[in-house]
C-alpha positions as CSV (number, residue, x, y, z in Angstrom):
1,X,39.2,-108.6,139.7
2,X,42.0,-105.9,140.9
3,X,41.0,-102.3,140.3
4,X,43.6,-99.4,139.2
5,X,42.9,-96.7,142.6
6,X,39.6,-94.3,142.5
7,X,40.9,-90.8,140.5
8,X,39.1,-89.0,142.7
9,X,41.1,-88.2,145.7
10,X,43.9,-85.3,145.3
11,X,46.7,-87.8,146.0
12,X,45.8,-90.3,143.7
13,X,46.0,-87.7,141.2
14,X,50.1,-86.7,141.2
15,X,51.5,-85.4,138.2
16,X,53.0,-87.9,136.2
17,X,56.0,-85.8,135.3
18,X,54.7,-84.6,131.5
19,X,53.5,-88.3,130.4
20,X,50.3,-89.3,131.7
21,X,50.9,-93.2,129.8
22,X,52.8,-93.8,133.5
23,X,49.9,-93.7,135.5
24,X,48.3,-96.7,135.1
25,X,44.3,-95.5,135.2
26,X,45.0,-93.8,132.5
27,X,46.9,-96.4,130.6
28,X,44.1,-98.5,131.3
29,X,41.6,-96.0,129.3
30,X,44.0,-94.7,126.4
31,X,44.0,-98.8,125.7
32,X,40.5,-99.1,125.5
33,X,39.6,-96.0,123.8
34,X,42.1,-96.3,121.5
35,X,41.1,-100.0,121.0
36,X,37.6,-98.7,120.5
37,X,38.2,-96.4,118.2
38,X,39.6,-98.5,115.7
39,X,36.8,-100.7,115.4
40,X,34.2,-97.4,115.2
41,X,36.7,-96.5,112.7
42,X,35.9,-99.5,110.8
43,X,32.3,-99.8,111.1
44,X,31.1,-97.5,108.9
45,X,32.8,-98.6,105.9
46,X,32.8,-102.0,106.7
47,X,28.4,-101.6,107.4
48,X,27.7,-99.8,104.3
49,X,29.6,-102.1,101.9
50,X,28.2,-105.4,103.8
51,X,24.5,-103.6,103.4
52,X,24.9,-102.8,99.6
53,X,26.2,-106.5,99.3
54,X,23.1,-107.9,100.6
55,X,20.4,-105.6,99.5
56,X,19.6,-104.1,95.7
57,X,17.8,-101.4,97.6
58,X,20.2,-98.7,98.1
59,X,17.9,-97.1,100.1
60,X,18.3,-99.9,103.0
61,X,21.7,-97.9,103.4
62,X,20.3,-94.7,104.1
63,X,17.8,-96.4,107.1
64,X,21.3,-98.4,108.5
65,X,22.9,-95.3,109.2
66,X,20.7,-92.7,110.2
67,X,19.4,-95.6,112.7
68,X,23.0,-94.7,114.2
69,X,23.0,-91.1,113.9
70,X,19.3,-90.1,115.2
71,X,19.4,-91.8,118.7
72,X,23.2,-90.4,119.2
73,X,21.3,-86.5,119.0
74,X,18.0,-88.0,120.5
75,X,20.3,-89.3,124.0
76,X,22.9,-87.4,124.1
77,X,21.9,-84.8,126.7
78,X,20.7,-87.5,128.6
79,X,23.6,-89.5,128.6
80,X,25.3,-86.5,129.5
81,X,23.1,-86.4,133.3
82,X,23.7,-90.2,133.7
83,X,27.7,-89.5,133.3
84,X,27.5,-87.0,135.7
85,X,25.3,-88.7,137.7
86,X,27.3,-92.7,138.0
87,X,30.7,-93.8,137.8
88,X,31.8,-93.0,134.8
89,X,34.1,-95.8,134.1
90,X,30.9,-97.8,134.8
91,X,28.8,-96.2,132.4
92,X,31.7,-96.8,130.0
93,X,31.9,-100.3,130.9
94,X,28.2,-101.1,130.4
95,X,28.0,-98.7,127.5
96,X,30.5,-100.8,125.4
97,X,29.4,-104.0,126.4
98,X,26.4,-103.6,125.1
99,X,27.7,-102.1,121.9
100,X,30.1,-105.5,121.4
101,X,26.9,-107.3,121.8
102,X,24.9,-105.2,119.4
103,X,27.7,-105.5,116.9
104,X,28.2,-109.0,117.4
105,X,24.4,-109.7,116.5
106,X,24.8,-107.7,113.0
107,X,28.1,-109.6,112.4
108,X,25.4,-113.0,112.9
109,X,23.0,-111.9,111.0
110,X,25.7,-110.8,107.9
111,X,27.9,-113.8,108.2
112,X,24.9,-116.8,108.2
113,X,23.4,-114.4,105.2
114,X,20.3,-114.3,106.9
115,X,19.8,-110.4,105.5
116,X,16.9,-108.6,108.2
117,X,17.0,-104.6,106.9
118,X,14.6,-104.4,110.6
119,X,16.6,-106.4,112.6
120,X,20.0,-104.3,111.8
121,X,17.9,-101.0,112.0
122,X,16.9,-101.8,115.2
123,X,20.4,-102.9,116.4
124,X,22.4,-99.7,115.2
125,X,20.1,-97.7,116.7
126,X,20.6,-99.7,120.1
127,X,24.6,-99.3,119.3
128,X,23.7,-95.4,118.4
129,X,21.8,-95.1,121.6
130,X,24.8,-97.0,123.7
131,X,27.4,-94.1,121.6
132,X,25.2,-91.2,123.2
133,X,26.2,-92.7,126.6
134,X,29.7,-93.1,125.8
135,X,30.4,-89.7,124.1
136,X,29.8,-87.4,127.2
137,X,31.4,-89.8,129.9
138,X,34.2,-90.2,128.1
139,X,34.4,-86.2,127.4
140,X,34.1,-85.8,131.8
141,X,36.6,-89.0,132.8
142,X,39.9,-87.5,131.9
143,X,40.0,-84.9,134.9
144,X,39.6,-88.2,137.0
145,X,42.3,-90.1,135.8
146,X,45.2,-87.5,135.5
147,X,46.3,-84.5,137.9
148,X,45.5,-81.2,136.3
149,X,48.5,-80.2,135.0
150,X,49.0,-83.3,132.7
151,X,45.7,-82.3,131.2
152,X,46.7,-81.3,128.1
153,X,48.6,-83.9,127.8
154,X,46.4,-86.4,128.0
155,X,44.3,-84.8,125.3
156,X,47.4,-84.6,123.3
157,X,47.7,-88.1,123.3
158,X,43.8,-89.3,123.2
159,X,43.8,-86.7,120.4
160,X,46.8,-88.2,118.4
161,X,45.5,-92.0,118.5
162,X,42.0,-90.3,117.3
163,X,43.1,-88.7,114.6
164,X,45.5,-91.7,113.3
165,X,42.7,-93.9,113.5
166,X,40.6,-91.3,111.4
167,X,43.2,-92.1,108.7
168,X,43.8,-95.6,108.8
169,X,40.6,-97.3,110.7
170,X,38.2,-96.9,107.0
171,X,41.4,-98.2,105.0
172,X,41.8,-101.3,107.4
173,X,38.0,-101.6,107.0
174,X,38.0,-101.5,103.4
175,X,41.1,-104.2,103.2
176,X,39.4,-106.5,105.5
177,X,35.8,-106.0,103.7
178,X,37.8,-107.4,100.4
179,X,40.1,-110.0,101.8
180,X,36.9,-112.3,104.3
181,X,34.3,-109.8,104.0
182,X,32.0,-106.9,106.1
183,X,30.5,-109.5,108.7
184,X,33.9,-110.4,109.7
185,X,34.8,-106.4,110.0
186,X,31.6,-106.2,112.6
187,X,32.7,-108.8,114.6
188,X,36.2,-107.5,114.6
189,X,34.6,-103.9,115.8
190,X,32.5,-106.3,118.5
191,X,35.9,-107.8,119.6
192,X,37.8,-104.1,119.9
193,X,34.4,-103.1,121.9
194,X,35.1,-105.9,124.4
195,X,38.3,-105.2,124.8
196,X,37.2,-101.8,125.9
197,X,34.7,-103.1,128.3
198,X,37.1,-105.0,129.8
199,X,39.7,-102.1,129.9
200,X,37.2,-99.9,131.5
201,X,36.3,-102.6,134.1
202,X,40.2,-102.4,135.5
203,X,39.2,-98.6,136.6
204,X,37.3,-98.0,139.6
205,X,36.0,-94.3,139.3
206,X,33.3,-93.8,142.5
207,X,30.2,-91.8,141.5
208,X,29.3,-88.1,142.1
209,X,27.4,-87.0,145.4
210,X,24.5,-86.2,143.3
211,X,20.7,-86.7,145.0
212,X,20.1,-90.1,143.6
213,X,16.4,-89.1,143.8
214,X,16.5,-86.5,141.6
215,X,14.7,-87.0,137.9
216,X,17.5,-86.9,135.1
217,X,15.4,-84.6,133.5
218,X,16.2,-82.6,136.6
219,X,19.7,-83.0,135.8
220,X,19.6,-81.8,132.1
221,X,18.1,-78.7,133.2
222,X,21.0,-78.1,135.8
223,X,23.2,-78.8,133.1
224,X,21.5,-76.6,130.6
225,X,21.5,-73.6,133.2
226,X,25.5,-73.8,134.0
227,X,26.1,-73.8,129.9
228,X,24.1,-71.1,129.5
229,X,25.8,-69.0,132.7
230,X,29.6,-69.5,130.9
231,X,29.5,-67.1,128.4
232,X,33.3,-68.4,127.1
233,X,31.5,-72.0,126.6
234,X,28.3,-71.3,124.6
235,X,30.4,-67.8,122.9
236,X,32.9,-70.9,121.3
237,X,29.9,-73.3,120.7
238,X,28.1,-71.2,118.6
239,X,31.5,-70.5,116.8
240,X,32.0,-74.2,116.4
241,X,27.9,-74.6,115.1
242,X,28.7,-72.2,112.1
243,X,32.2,-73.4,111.2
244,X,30.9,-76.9,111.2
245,X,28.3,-76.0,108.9
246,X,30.6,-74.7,106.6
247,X,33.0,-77.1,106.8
248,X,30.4,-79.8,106.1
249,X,28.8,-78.3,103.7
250,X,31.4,-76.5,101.4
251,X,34.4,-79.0,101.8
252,X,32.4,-81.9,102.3
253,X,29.7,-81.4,99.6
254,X,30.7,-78.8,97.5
255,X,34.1,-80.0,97.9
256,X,33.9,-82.6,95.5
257,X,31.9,-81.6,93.0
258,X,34.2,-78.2,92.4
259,X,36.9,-80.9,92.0
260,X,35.4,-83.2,89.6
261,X,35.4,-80.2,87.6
262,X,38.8,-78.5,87.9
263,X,41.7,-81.1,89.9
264,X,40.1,-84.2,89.4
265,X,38.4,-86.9,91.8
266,X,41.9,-88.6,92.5
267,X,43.4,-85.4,93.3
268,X,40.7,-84.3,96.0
269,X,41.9,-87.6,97.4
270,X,45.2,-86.3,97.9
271,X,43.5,-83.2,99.4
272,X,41.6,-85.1,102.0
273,X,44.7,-86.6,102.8
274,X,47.0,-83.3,103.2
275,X,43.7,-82.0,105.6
276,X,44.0,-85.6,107.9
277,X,48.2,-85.4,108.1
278,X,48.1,-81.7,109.4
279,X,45.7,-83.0,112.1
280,X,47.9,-85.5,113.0
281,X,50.8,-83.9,112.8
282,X,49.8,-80.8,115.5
283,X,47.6,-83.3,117.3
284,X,51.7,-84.7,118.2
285,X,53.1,-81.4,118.2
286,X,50.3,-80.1,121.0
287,X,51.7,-82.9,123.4
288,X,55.1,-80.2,123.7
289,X,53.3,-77.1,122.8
290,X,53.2,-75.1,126.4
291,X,50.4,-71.9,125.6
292,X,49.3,-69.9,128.6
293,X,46.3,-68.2,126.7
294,X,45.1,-71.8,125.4
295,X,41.9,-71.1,124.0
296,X,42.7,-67.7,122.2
297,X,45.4,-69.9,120.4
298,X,43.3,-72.9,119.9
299,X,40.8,-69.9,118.1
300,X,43.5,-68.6,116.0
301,X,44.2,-71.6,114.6
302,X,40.9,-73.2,114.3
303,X,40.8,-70.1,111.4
304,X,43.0,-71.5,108.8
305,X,40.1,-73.7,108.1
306,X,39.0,-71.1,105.9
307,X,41.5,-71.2,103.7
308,X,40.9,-74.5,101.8
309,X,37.2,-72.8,101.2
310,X,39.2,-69.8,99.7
311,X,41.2,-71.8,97.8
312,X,38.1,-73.6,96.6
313,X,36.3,-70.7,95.8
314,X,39.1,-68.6,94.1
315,X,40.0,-72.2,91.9
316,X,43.6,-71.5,92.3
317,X,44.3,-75.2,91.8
318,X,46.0,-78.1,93.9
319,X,49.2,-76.4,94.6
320,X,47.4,-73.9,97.0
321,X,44.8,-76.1,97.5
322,X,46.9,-79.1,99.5
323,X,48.9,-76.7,101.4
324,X,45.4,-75.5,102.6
325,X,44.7,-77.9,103.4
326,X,47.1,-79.4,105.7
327,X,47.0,-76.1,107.7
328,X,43.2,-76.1,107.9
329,X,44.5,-79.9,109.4
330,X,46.5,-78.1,111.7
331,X,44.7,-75.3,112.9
332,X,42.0,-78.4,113.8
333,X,44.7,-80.2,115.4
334,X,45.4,-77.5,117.5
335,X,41.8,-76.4,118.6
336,X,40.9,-79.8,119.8
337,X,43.3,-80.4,122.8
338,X,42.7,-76.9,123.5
339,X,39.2,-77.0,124.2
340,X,39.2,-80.4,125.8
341,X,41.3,-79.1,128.3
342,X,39.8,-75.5,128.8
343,X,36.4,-77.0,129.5
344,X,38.3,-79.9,132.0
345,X,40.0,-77.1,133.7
346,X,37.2,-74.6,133.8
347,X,34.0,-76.7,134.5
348,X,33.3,-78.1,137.5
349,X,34.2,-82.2,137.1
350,X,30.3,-83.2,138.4
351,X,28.7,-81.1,135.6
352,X,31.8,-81.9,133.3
353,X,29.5,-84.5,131.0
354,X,26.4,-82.2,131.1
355,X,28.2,-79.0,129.7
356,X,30.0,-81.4,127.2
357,X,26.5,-83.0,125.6
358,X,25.4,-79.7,124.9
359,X,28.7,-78.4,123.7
360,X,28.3,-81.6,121.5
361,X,24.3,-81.1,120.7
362,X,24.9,-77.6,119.5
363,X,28.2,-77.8,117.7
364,X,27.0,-80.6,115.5
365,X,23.2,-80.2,114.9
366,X,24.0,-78.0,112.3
367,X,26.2,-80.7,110.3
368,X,23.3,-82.4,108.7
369,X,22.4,-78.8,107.6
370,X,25.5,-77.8,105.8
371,X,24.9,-80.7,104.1
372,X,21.4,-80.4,103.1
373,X,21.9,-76.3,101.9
374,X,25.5,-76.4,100.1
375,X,23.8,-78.2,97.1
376,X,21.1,-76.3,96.3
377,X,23.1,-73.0,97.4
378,X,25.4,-73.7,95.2
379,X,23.1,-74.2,92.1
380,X,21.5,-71.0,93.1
381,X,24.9,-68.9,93.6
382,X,27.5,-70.7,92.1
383,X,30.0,-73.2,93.7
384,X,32.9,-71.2,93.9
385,X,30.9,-68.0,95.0
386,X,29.4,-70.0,97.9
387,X,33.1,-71.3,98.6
388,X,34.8,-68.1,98.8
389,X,31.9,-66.5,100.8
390,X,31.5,-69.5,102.8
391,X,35.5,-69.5,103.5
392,X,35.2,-65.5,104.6
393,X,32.4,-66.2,107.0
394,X,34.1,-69.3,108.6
395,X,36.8,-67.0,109.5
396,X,34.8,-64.4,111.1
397,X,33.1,-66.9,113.1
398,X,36.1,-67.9,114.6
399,X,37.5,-64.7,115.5
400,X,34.0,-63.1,117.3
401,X,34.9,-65.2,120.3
402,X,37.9,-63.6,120.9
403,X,35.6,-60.3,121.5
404,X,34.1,-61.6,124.7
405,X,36.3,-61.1,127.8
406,X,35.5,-64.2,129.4
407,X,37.4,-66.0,126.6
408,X,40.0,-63.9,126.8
409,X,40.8,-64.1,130.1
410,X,40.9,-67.7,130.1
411,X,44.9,-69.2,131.0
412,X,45.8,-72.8,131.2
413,X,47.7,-74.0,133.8
């Protein structure tokens, strides 16, 4: 099989004139990704209505998907040294191989109704394990496949189809669960995860220089060391730890039940909605948007996600609450790109994946949490309280960043 050229060498990376689509490596992984998304985009919805279908224990529901969740924090810093450490279109193309055959074994087991609550435990946590891999390679592969300056870009773009897919893959999910059923919606997500494999096969990315002899656990501690020495990367990390927290647990959690009791169920629909079309809609506009100070921007912005946690916890009602909304959408849209390419232009490319899992490890670990705390906070402090206080902090965290020099400093381009 023809390869695309190695990404590697400064004259395979040319800039491709502000659209990185024309250089065909690229292409080659925005078509996978994109590909893959959709189907991981599906999976969830589609897997927890085919599991309550089968099973009158709604417990079986809560084992299928923290089988998926647990090995994606258990491996993640180790898939993060085996990114670094091989080619990372190869770990890519293994990594979602095995996730198509994974998936295509629960799709079996669904559509002969041969019901195994073990067997599909043990098989999401194999595709959970095979997403741990995935995650950091694909954070590290973008420097290799476009010249610096198309960068953000690139993210832009990879950004956009993510964020579209965010809307539309559960919809698509829940049409096809209703019209032939969830097994059928597994195999389709095996399918888009061989069409990934085999889009990530057409790239041929040459591994590091890295002492092959060396213990990964080795590795993990290099990468450990070179997060910890860039103040700007663990500064923003911590800052991304408490605003996730917040987000998860106040609009996530606390979201919905301050709704059921003021705007309605149907209306926090429309408010989920307004949030996902101001992602989208920046994620498009940051493929124009030319910022020198990148990150101080990205920053600024990731702030007006406070504001739908004000609006929660001062209950001034939908009107303020959807327009919130979308600019909390926004301000994510914004910070996204922006840090995808800050780290890709700041970190070295051979410890690219390494600082990424732990960016990844510590931004999300305190997720479940939020979500564990908002309840019983609330109950103890009232809702809105814990909203508006919640929404005040979020904010703060943002902006202490912006004290530290080294993020300042930091220019794109």
């Amino acid at each position: 099989m023809s390869t695309v050229p190695s990404r590697q060498s400064p004259d395979s990376r040319e800039s491709t004139r502000g659209n990185p689509l024309r250089q065909p490596a690229f292409r080659w992984y925005f078509t996978g990704i994109t590909v893959s998304l959709l189907g991981s985009a599906m999976a969830p919805v589609a897997l927890a209505f085919s599991v309550l279908e089968h099973s009158d224990q709604t417990l079986d529901l809560g084992w299928v998907l923290a089988a998926r969740s647990i090995p994606l924090v258990t491996f993640l810093l180790v898939g993060g040294a085996v990114a670094d450490r091989f080619s990372r279109s190869a770990v890519l193309w293994i990594a979602n191989l095995g996730a198509a055959t994974t998936q295509a074994m629960v799709a079996c087991i669904l559509l002969t109704d041969n019901y195994n609550l073990g067997l599909i435990v043990a098989l999401e946590f194999l595709n959970g394990t095979l997403t741990a891999f995935t995650q950091p390679a694909m954070r590290g592969i973008v420097p290799q496949l476009v010249a610096e300056e198309d960068l953000r870009r690139a993210n832009s773009l990879l950004g956009s189809a993510r964020n579209a897919i965010i809307v539309l893959g559960p919809t698509v999910a829940g049409v096809v669960f209703v019209t032939v059923g969830g097994g059928w919606a597994i195999a389709a997500d095996s399918a888009t995860y061989l069409v990934a494999a085999f889009c990530m096969s057409r790239l041929s990315l040459p591994a590091t220089t890295m002492d092959r002899g060396r213990r990964v656990l080795t590795d993990i501690r290099d990468g450990w060391r070179e997060f910890k020495s860039l103040t700007w990367v663990w500064a923003i990390v911590a800052s991304l730890s408490v605003t996730n927290l917040l987000r998860t647990g106040i609009f996530s959690v606390l979201g919905p039940i301050i709704a059921v009791g003021t705007i309605g169920a149907a209306s926090w629909g429309v408010v989920l909605s307004a949030r996902a079309v101001g992602v989208l809609v920046m994620s498009v506009v940051m493929y124009k948007l030319v910022v020198r100070r990148l990150i101080t921007f990205g920053q600024l912005c990731l702030g007006l996600g406070s504001l739908p946690l004000i609006a929660l916890g001062t209950d001034t009602g939908l009107w303020t609450l959807i327009p919130a909304a979308v600019l909390a959408g926004m301000g994510s849209g914004v910070f996204a790109p922006a840090w995808e390419t800050t780290l890709q232009e700041n970190v070295p490319n051979a410890m690219l994946s390494r600082v990424s899992s732990y960016d990844d490890l510590f931004s999300y670990v305190s997720v479940p949490v939020g979500m564990i705390v908002a309840a019983p906070a609330g109950i103890a402090f009232g809702n809105e309280r814990v909203a508006l206080v919640g929404g005040f902090v979020f904010l703060l965290a943002t902006l202490l960043p912006l004290l530290s020099p080294s993020v300042r400093r930091l220019r794109h381009g």
